[in-house]
N, C-alpha and C positions, 0 to 999 in steps of 0.2 A: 547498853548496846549503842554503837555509834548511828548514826544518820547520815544515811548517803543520799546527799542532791542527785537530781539530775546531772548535772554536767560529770559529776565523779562516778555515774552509771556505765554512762557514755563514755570516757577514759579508760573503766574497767575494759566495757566492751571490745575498745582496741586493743587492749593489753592482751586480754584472754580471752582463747579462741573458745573456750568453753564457756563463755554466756550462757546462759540460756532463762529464757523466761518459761516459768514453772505452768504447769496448766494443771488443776485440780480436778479428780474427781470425776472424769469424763467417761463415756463408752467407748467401748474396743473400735465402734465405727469412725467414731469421731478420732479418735488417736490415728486412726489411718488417714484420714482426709489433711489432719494438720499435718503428719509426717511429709505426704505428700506433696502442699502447699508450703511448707515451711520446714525442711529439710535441714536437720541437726540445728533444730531452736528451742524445741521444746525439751522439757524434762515434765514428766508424768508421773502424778501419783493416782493410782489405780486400785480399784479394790478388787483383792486375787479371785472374787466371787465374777466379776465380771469377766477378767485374763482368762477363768477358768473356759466360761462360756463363749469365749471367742472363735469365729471362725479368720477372723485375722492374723495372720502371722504376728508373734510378740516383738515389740523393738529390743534394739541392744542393749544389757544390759547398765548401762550408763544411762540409754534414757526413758528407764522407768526405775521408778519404786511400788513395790506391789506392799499395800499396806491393807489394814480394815481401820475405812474412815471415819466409824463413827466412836473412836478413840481419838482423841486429839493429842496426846500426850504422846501416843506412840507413832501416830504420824510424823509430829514435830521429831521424836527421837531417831526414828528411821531417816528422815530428811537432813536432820544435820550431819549425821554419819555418811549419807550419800553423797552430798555433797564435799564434803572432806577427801572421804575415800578417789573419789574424782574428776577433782581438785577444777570442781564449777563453782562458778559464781551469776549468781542470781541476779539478770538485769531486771526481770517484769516479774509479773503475777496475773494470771487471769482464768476464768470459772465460765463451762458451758452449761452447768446444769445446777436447778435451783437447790437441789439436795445439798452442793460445795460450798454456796455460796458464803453460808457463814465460815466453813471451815477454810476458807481463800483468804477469809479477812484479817481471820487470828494470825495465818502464816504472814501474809503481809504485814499487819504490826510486828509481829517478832524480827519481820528482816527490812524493816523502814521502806518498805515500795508501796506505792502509790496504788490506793483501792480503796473502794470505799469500806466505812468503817462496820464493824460488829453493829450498831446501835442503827444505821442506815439500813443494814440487810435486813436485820429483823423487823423493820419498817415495813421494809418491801415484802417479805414474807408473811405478813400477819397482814392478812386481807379487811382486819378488821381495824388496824391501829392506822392501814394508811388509808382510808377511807377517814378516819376518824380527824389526822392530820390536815389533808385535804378540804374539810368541811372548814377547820379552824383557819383554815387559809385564805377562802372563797374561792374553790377550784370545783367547778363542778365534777359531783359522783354519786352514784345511785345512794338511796338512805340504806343502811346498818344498822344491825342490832345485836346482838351476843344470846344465840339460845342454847338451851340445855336438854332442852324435849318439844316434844309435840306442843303440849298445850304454848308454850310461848311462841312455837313458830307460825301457829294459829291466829294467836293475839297479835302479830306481825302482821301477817296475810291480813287479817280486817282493817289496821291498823293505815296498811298502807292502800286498800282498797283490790288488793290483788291486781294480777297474780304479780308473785314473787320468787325469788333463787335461793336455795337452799345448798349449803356446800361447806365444805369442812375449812378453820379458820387458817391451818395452814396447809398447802397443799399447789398443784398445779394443773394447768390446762383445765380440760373438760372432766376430770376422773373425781366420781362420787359428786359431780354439781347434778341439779335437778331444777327443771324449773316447775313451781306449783300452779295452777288455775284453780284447784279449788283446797280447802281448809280440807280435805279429803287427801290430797295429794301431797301436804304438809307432811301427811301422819306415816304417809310410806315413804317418802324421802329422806325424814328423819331416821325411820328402821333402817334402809339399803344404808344411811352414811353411817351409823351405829355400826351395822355387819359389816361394814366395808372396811373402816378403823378397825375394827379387834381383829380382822382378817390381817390387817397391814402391819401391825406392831412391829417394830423393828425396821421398816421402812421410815429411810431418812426423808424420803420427799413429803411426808406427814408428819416430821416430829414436832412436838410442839412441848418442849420442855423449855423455852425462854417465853413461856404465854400462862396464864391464870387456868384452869378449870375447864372454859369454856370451850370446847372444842370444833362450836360450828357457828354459824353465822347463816342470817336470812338478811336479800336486802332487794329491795324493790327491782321487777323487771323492769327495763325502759326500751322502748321498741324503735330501733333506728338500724342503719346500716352500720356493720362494726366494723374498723379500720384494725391495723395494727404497724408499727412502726418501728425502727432503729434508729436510733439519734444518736449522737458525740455531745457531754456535758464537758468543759472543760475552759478553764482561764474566764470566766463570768460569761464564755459564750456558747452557743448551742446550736449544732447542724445536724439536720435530716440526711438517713444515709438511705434509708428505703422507706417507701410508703404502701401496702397495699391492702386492698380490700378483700374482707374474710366470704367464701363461699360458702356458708353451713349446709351441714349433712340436715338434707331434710326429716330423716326420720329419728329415732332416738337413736342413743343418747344424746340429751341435749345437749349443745355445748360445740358439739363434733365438729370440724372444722374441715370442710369438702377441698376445698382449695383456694389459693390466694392469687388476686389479680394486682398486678402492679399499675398504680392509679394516679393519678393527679390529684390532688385537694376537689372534696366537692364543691360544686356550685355554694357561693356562698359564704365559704370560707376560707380567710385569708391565709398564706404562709405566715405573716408577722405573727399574727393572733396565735395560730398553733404554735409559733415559736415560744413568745410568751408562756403561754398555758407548761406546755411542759418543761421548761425551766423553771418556773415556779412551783408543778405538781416535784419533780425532782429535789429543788431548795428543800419543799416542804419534808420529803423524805430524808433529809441530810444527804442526799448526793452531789457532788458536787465535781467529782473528774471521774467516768466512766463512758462505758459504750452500754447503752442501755435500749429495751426493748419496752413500748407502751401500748395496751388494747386501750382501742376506744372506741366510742357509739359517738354519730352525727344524728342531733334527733332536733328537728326545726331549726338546721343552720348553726347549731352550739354543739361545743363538744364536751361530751361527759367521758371523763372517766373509770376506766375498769381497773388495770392491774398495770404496774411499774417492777421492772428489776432490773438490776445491773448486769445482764447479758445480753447480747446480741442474739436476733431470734433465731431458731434452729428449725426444726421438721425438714420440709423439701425448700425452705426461704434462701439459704447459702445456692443449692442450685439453679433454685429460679435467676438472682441476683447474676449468679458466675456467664450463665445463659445472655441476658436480655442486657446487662451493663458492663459485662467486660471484669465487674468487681468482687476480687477475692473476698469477704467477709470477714473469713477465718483469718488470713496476711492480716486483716484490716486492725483486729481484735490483738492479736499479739502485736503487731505493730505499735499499737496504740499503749500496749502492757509497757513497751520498753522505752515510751518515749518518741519515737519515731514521726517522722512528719506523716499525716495521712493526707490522702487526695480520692476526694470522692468523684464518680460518675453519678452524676442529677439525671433521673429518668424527665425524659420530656411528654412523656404521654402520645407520641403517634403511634406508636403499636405498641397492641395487646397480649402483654404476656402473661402466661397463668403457671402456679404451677398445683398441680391435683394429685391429692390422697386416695388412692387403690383399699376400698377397707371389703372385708368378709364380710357377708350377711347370715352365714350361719357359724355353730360352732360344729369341730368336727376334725379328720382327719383331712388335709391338703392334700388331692389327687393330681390337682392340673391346673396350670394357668398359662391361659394360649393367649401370645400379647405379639399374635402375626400381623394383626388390624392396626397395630402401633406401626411395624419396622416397613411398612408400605403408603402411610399419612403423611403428609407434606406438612402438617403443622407440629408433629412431633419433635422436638429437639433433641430427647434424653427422654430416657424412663429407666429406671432402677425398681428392681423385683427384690424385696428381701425375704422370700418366704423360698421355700422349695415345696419339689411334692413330699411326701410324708410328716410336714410338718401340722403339731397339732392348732389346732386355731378355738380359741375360748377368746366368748363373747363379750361386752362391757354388760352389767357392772362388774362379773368377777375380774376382766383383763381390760384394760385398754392399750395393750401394748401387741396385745397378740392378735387382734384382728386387722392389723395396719398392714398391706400387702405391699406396700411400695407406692412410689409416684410416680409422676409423669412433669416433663415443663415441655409448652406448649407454646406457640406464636400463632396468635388466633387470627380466622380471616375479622377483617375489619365489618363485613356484610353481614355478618349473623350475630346475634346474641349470643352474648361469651358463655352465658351459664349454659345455655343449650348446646353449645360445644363440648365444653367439659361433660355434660352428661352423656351426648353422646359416643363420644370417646370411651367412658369408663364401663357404660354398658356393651361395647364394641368386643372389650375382653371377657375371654370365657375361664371363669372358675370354677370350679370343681370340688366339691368337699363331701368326701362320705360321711353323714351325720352316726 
């Protein structure tokens, strides 16, 4: 297969009006937002289980392929016929969701564009291998272990003087993590992520057929405020595109993520330094040209790291950003697929912008949700409902996808405590669910 430079992309590009960089593997929601944002650029492959369950209108047939992605042979087969058929040519490549990731990379080597490689994803996806690369590097990150049952996640928990997180070794967010306090709480952690795995089989965001046996990982709590970020790796250099700090859901599940505020570097810690660190946690993962998303804990002035991947973050992060800086994300991310010059807006930290997760507290049938106390608050910006009434709502750990009602992005007063904000706002809305 030949190899197309840059500059022979960009020729393409002008020649033919059908460029398009490829997006892999995304939801019906997200395929609307980039349509929207980036009008006849994308080409989509889709899996028809998702299209099936869409309430978005499907795009033209030109720009999707409706495949099942966890054949690779057939996606690649359907692709190259699609794109013959009408007669695109493929300037980028780029993946919203950690399920595609590897499957973005293989199609990217087959058609020479720029992404990071198969051996880099599975870096990033194996929570236990980039933890492990990280140590060998001196980048600080909680200690890891590889268990298989109770008793070793036990021998961990003493090990490391408790408490400690228990959580399945590939996977994402907060779904099937646990945090233990006592060698008690090992034993049922280990069960829910057992039931939780045989529950999920066939679910791509769990596979772990490029990993050994071991299917779960336990690795020391560390208790700090946890950040989470967007960076540009690319040409040996490296820019922050968002920074903010995570609101956790105080009750369980742990993990749960309340809302995110857009923050300055804490006291204490330099921009260099955090430059440094995650170009080196990156290096260490073989990334080396992406737009990449990093959790991480401030605990005594140092930054420890959580989890790395080569996508740009998702949930309500694209709205909060579009709100408070003027900056597309999504433009940013294909932009960046085709080569394209990027230009960021640096939050300066004089206001506080948030943006918060609407979740259910019970499970049950969806009667009602009165969000009149939203369209009359002066610091509301946007809030997006994704539920309706009649819809069913199942709790974590069976679902974590079904109790998420929507968000809210906010512009907070400067006078009050931002978390008391957010809280109060969220209890402001009336829900309703017949159990």
């Amino acid at each position: 297969m030949i190899t197309i430079t840059k500059s022979m992309r960009m020729l393409l590009q002008a020649m033919n009006p059908r460029s398009k960089v490829l997006v892999v593997g995304t939801t019906s929601d997200y395929v609307e937002l980039i349509r929207q944002s980036c009008p006849d650029l994308a080409l989509f492959i889709t899996d028809p289980v998702i299209r099936n369950k869409a309430s978005e209108a499907a795009p033209d047939p030109a720009e999707e392929i409706l495949c099942k992605l966890h054949d690779y042979h057939q996606v690649r087969t359907a692709l190259v016929r699609h794109v013959e058929k009408w007669n695109i040519v493929l300037e980028g490549i780029t993946c919203f969701d950690c399920e595609s990731l590897e499957l973005a990379a293989r199609l990217a080597s087959d058609y020479s564009l720029p992404y990071p490689s198969v051996k880099s994803v599975r870096n990033c996806r194996d929570k236990f291998m980039s933890k492990m690369l990280w140590h060998q590097n001196n980048i600080p990150s909680p200690a890891v272990t590889l268990i298989n049952s109770y008793t070793e996640a036990a021998e961990f928990f003493l090990q490391v003087g408790g408490p400690c997180v228990i959580k399945p070794r590939i996977g994402s967010g907060s779904e099937l993590v646990f945090r233990c306090d006592t060698v008690k709480d090992c034993e049922i952690a280990v069960l829910h992520i057992e039931k939780g795995l045989r529950e999920r089989q066939g679910n791509r965001l769990f596979s772990n057929t490029f990993v050994d046996s071991s299917v779960m990982i336990a690795e020391e709590f560390i208790s700090g405020e946890e950040y989470s970020c967007d960076f540009i790796i690319q040409n040996g250099t490296i820019d922050i595109i968002r920074l903010t700090r995570k609101i956790h859901y105080s009750q369980s599940p742990f993990g749960t993520i309340r809302g995110y505020v857009l923050e300055d570097l804490p006291d204490g810690i330099e921009h260099r330094e955090v430059l440094e660190i995650l170009y080196r946690a990156a290096s260490a993962l073989g990334i080396t040209e992406a737009v990449c998303m990093v959790d991480f804990l401030v605990r005594n002035k140092e930054i420890v790291l959580l989890e790395m991947t080569p996508r740009p973050g998702g949930d309500c992060i694209p709205y909060l950003l579009q709100k408070a800086l003027h900056l597309d994300t999504i433009k940013l991310t294909l932009d960046f697929a085709r080569s394209y010059p990027i230009s960021l807006n640096n939050y300066k930290g004089h206001t506080p912008y948030a943006g918060l997760r609407l979740h259910a507290k019970q499970s049950g049938v969806l009667k009602k949700i009165n969000t009149f106390s939203l369209d009359s608050d002066r610091r509301v910006l946007e809030f997006n409902i994704l539920k309706k009434p009649g819809d069913f709502i199942r709790m974590p750990p069976d679902d974590y996808e079904s109790w998420l009602l929507g968000h809210v992005i906010m512009k907070a007063d400067t006078t009050t405590n931002i978390e008391e904000q957010c809280n109060d706002l969220i209890n402001r809305i009336e829900v309703e669910i017949d159990s």
